[in-house]
Residue, then its C-alpha position, 0 to 999 in steps of 0.5 A: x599171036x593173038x588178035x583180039x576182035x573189034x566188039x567192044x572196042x569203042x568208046x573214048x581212046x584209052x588214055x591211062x592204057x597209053x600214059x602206062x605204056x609211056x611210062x614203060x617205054x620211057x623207062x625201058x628207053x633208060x634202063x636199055x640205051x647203053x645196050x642199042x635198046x636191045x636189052x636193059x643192062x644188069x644194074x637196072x635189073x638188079x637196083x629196079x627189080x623186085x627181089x623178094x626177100x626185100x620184102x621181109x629184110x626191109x619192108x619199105x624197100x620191098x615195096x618200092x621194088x613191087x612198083x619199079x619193077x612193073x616199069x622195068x623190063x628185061x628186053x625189048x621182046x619182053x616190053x614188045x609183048x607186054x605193051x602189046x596185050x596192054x593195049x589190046x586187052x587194056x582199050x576195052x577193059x578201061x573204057x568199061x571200068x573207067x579209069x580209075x578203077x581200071x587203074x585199081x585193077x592194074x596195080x593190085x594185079x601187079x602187086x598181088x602178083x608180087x606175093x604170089x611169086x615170093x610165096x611160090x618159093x615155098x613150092x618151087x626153090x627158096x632161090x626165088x627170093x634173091x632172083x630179081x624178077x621184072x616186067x609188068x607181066x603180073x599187072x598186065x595178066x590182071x587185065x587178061x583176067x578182067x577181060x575175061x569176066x567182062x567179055x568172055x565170048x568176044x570173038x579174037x583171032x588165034x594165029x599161028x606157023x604151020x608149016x610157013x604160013x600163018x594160019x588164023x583161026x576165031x576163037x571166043x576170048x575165054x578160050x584164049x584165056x583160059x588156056x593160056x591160064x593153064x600154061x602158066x600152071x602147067x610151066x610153073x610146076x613142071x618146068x625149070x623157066x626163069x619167067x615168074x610164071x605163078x606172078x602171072x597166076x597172081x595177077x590173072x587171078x586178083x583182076x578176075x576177084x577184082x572186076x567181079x567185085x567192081x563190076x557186080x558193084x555197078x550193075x547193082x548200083x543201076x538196078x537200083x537207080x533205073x529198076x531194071x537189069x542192065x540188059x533191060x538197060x541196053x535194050x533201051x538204048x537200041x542196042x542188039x545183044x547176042x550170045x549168051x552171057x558170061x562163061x558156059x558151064x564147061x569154061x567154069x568148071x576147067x577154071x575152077x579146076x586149075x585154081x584148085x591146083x593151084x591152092x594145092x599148090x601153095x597148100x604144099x608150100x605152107x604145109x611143108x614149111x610148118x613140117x619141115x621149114x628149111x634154116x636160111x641164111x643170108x651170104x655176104x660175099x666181096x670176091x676181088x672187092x667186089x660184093x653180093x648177097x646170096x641165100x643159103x638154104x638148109x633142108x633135110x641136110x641138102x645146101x642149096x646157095x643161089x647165084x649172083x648177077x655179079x661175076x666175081x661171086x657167081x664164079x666163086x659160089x658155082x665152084x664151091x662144094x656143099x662141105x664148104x657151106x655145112x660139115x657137122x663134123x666141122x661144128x664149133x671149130x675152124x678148118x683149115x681148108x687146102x683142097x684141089x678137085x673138079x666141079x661141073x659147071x655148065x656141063x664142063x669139068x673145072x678144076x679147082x684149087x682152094x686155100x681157106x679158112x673157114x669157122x663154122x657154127x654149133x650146127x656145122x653152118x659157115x659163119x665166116x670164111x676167108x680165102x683164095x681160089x685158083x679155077x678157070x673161067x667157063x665161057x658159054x656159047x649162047x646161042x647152042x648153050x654149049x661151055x668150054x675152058x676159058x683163062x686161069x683166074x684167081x679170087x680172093x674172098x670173104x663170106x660171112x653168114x647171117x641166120x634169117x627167119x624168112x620162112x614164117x614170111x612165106x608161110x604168111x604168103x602162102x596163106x593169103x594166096x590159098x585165101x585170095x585163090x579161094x575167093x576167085x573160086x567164087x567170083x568164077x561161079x558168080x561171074x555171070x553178075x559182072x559180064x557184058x553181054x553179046x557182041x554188038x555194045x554201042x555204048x559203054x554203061x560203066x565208062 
């Protein structure tokens, strides 16, 4: 838990922080009522998330996504917790930049936050470009990056479990930021989390280039309409500045060094995507009449097909084997397929009989398929995780493959995020220009 302190907290109420989370509220509300509020239901998630490939399948639809998805959330943790960094962080950082380019700030992080986590397909797995991703995370993590180049040595509490009691500790915000910064890293290359943790890294990054470039703005702008500094400015309002300004040399150095990892990161993405761009394929799946669309990823002779939110094709892909999708031995003809064999799923052996027919293409990729499978259902506990064999089902199917050239998409994405990390580089060494100063701050100049 984290708890800002009051400093800066002054000034007019924030009324675009609270109409955003109105609207988000709202929204929830809507895409959650069927379910107590508890959670929003796998429709919303999958029509008002934003499902990357989208964004080179159909441009506009993309786009649209990037916006409804920032309004849409998975549960009520998920909404709690974003709403409450908002609000917290939000306050200060709108009533400094006022409105409307506090608003700027908050939907370019949102956005940016958008690319940067379809471009970490190319680092990560290409089954991030059809998972549905939701939640105002990125847009939010912009304001975390604007608060930190605004007021970084404002004073927070850091409050914690030892034991059980809550134990609080001060801490200035940088070094909140900073370290929370580091985790969206750190998970995001060495963890398997389903949370977009480099969408994060996206947004932290556009609202710290973004606030150096609005705020450095401003501070010229009265320099040179007064003649003086803007801390020759506050001086002569009365106002008592303490500690010194922007980020310590330390603070710098450890930010510039986990953007850099960052660029390598995505260095690693576009280099191996030139190298050795994966082939890509776009499944169109009806199991039992109903029907979804998965990606299929060809790299290096490895298959790697993502899952669906709609059961009967999840089940169906889960039980599949790689042969199925791609045999070179298979080119160019039609195969007759009358198998029975096990496969793991969620740690359970499930038996599998299968009767297709399926035509593969000159490079031995499916092109079509037809067929029907008899399995049984795997039921997972969820709260130990633990799977067991559920009921005899039986699913006839359909699939047709269609080749995509998405990964030049990436590669371009890639590109901007190696570019918009670099420039942050930059407005890290610089941030100085664009700090408040001190702990004592009556009046905001930029209000």
């Amino acid at each position: 838990m984290v708890i800002p302190g009051g400093s800066y907290r002054r000034g007019p109420p924030p009324y675009l922080t609270i109409g955003l989370i109105a609207a988000n509220t709202a929204v929830y509300v809507y895409t959650s009522y069927q379910n107590y509020l508890l959670e929003s239901s796998a429709w919303s998630i999958y029509s008002l998330g934003f499902t990357p490939y989208l964004l080179f399948s159909s441009p506009v639809q993309g786009l649209i996504r990037v916006f409804t998805a920032m309004f849409t959330h998975a549960d009520i943790l998920h909404i709690f917790f974003n709403m409450y960094f908002l609000y917290l962080f939000g306050y200060s950082v709108e009533n400094y930049l006022g409105r409307l380019r506090y608003l700027l700030v908050y939907f370019a992080s949102g956005v940016v936050a958008s690319l940067f986590h379809t471009a970490f397909s190319s680092v990560s797995n290409w089954g991030l470009l059809m998972t549905p991703a939701v939640g105002a995370s990125g847009a939010i993590s912009g304001v975390l990056g604007a608060y930190l180049i605004l007021f970084p040595n404002t004073k927070m509490s850091m409050c914690t479990i030892l034991v059980i009691l809550p134990v609080c500790f001060p801490v200035a915000s940088y070094v909140f930021m900073i370290l929370w910064f580091a985790l969206q890293v750190i998970y995001g290359y060495f963890t398997a989390t389903t949370i977009a943790t480099f969408a994060h890294v996206g947004g932290f990054l556009t609202g710290i280039l973004g606030t150096w470039l609005i705020a450095r703005r401003l501070t010229k702008q009265y320099q040179q309409t007064t003649g003086m500094s803007l801390a020759d400015i506050l001086g002569s309002l009365g106002i008592i500045l303490r500690g010194r300004r922007g980020l310590g040399r330390v603070a710098k150095g450890v930010l510039v060094a986990l953007i850099l990892a960052v660029v390598a990161g995505y260095l690693y993405g576009a280099l191996g995507s030139v190298l050795a761009g994966p082939q890509t394929y776009v499944l169109s799946v009806s199991a039992d009449g109903v029907g979804d669309k998965v990606l299929m990823v060809l790299q290096g002779g490895a298959v790697y097909v993502t899952t669906s939110q709609v059961d009967e094709v999840r089940v169906l892909i889960n039980r599949l084997r790689d042969t199925f999708f791609y045999d070179p031995g298979s080119a160019n003809n039609t195969r007759v397929v009358q198998e029975s064999y096990a496969t793991q799923v969620s740690g359970v052996s499930v038996p599998v009989e299968l009767n297709a027919e399926v035509t593969y293409g000159y490079s031995g990729v499916l092109e079509n398929a037809t067929g029907v499978m008899l399995s049984r259902v795997v039921n997972v506990n969820p709260y130990t995780g633990v799977g067991r064999l559920g009921p005899s089902i039986q699913i006839s199917f359909n699939i047709s493959a269609a080749e995509v050239n998405w990964a030049v998409g990436v590669l371009a994405l890639d590109v901007l995020a190696i570019a918009v990390s670099s420039a942050t580089v930059m407005a890290v060494l610089r941030s100085d220009e664009a700090s408040a100063i001190g702990e004592e701050l009556d009046l905001l100049p930029f209000a």
